[in-house]
N, C-alpha and C positions, 0 to 999 in steps of 0.2 A: 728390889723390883722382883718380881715374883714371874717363876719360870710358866712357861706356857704349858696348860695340864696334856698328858701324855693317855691317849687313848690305853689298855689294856693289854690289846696287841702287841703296841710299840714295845709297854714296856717290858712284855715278854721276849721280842726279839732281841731289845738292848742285852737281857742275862742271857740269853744262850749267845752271843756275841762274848758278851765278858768272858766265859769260858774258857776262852783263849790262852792259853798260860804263856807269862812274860817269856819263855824262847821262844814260841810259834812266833811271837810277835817283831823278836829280834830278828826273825829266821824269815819274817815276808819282809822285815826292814831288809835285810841285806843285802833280797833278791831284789826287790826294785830299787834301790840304790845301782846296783850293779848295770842294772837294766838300762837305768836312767843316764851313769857312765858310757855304755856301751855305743848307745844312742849320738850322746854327748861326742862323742869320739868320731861318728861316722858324720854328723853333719859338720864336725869342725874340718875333717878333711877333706871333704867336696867345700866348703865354703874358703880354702885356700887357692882355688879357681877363680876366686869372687875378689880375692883378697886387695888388688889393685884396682880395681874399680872402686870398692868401695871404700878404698883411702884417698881418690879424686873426690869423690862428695864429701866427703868430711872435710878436707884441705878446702875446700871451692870457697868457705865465706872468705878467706884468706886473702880471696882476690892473685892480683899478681906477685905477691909473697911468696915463695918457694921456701915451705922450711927445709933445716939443712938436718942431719945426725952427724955426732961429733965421736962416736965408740963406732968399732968397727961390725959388732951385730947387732946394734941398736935398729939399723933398717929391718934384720930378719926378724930381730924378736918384736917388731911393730906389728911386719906381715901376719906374724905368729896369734899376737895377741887378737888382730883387729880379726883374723878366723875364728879364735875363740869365739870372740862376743856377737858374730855374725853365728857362729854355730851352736851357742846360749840361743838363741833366737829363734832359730829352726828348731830346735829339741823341746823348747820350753811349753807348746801343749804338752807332749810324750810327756815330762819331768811334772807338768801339772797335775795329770792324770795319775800318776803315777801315786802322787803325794795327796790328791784326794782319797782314791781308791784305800791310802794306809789311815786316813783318820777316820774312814768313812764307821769303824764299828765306834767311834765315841760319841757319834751324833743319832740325833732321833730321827726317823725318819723325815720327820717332816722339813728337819733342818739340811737335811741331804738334799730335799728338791729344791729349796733355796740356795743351797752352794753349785749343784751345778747350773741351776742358772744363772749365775752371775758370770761362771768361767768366759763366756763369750764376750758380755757386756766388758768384762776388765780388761778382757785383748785389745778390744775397741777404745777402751779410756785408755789406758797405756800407749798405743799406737798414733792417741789424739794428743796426746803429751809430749810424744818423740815431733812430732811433727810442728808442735805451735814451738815448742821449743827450737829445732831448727831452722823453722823459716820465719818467725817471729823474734824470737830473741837473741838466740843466736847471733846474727848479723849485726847487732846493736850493739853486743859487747864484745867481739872480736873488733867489731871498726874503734871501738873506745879506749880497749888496750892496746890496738897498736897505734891509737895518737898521743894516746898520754905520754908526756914528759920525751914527744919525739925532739922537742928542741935540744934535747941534751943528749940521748940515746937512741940510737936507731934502730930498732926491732929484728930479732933473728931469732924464731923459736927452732929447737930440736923436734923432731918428728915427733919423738916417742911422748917429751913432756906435753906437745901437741894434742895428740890426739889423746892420753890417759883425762887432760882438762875436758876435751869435748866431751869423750862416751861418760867420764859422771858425771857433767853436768845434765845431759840427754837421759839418762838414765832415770836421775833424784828427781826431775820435772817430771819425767812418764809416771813415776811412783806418787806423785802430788795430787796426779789426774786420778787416781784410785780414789780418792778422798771420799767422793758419794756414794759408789760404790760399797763401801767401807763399814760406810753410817750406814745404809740401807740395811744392809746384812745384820750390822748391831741390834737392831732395833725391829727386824723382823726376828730375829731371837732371844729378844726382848732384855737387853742388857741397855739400851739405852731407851730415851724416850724423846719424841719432838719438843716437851716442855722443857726436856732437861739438857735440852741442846740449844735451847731459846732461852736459861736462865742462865747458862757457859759462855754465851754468846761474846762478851766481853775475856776472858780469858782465851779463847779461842782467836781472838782478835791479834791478843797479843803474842801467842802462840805461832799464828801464821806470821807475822812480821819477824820472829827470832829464823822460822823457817827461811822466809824469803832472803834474809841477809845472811843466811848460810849457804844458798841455790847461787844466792846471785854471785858471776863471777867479779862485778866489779863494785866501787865502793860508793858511785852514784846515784841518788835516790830515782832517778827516769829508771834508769834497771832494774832496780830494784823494786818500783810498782809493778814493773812486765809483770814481777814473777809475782807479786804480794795480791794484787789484781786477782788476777785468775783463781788463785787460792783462793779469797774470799766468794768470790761468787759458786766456785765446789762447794764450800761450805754450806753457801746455803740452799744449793740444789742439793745436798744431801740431805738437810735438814727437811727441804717439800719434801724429799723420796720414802723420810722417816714418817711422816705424815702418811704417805701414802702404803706404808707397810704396814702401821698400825691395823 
C-alpha cells in the first residue's frame, strides 16, 4: 500500500530532524523517562490518601464477601499496589505526552496532527472500557465465581489475588475499547484500508473470539459474549472510521 506523498517542506524538516545523532536521542530518551518517573512518583503518593476508598469500589461487586489476606504485608503491599495503578492513572497524560513529544521527529507532519488528535478520543475509549467493564461485566462474573461449585467449597478470596484479578481484567477490556481508534489511525496513515479490513473480516472474527476467552474471567459462553460482543461491534466501528479517514 503506498505511503501518502510528502509535500517538499515536510520532507525537508523530516532530514534536518534525522540529524539528530543516536545520543541526542538516548539523552532526551533518558530525560523524559526520568520526568515521566518523577511524575509517576508524585501522583503515586498523593494517591495513597485515595488508597482506601478505592479498594471499597473494587471489593463492592463482592457484595457481602469480605476478602481476607493470609501474609502479614499482603494488606500494605495491596495499599501499595492499588496507589500505583491509581497513580499510573493520574500521570498517564504527563507519560503520554512525554512518549509523543519523543517519537514526534519519526513522523511527517501530517501524521503528527492525526496523533494528537486521537490522544483525547483514546482517554475517552479507554475510560469507556473501564467503566462497561465494571458496571457491565464485572458483576456477572464475580456473582458466577463465587457460585460455582459453592455446594462443595465456600468462597474466601485473598485481598491481594482480589484485586490483581480485577485491575487486569479492568485494564485488558479498557485496551479492547482502543480497537477503533486503532484502525482509524492505521488507515489515516495508510497502512490499512477499509476493503482490506472487509476482506479480514472473518479472521478478525476469529481473532476477537481467542481475545474474548482470554478477557473473560470465567469459562461460560453468557461472559464470554459480554466481552466477544462489544469487540465485534469496535470492529466494525473501526472499520466506518477507516472509511471515513480515507
Amino acid at each position: 500500500m503506498s505511503r501518502p506523498s510528502i509535500e517538499p517542506q515536510e520532507k525537508e524538516e523530516n532530514r534536518a530532524q534525522a540529524r539528530m545523532s543516536l545520543l541526542e536521542h538516548l539523552e532526551e530518551l533518558r530525560e523524559r523517562i526520568i520526568k515521566s518517573l518523577v511524575v509517576l512518583f508524585l501522583t503515586t503518593s498523593l494517591s495513597l490518601f485515595f488508597s482506601s476508598r478505592f479498594l471499597e469500589i473494587l471489593t463492592a461487586p463482592m457484595g457481602n464477601l469480605k476478602p481476607i489476606f493470609l501474609r502479614p504485608t499482603e494488606m500494605i503491599l495491596t495499599y501499595l499496589k492499588v496507589a500505583l495503578i491509581i497513580g499510573i492513572a493520574l500521570a498517564m497524560p504527563f507519560i503520554l505526552y512525554q512518549f509523543v513529544k519523543f517519537i514526534l521527529p519519526a513522523l511527517y507532519p501530517h501524521e503528527r496532527r492525526y496523533l494528537f488528535s486521537l490522544i483525547p478520543g483514546a482517554t475517552f475509549s479507554f475510560l469507556a472500557g473501564l467503566a462497561f467493564a465494571y458496571f457491565v461485566m464485572l458483576p456477572f462474573a464475580i456473582k458466577y465465581l463465587l457460585t460455582f461449585g459453592g455446594d462443595v467449597a465456600r468462597a474466601q478470596w485473598t485481598i491481594g489475588e482480589y484485586i490483581s484479578f480485577v485491575t487486569t481484567f479492568l485494564f485488558w477490556v479498557g485496551m479492547a475499547f482502543e480497537t477503533p481508534l486503532i484502525i482509524f489511525f492505521l488507515s489515516k496513515v495508510g497502512l490499512v484500508s477499509p476493503q482490506w479490513l472487509s476482506r479480514n473480516r472473518k479472521y478478525a472474527v476469529v481473532i476477537i473470539a481467542v481475545i474474548a476467552a482470554v478477557i473473560t474471567p470465567t469459562p461460560d459462553p453468557f461472559n464470554m459474549s459480554l466481552v466477544m460482543v462489544p469487540l465485534l461491534i469496535l470492529y466494525e466501528v473501526g472499520v466506518l472510521l477507516a472509511k471515513l479517514a480515507r
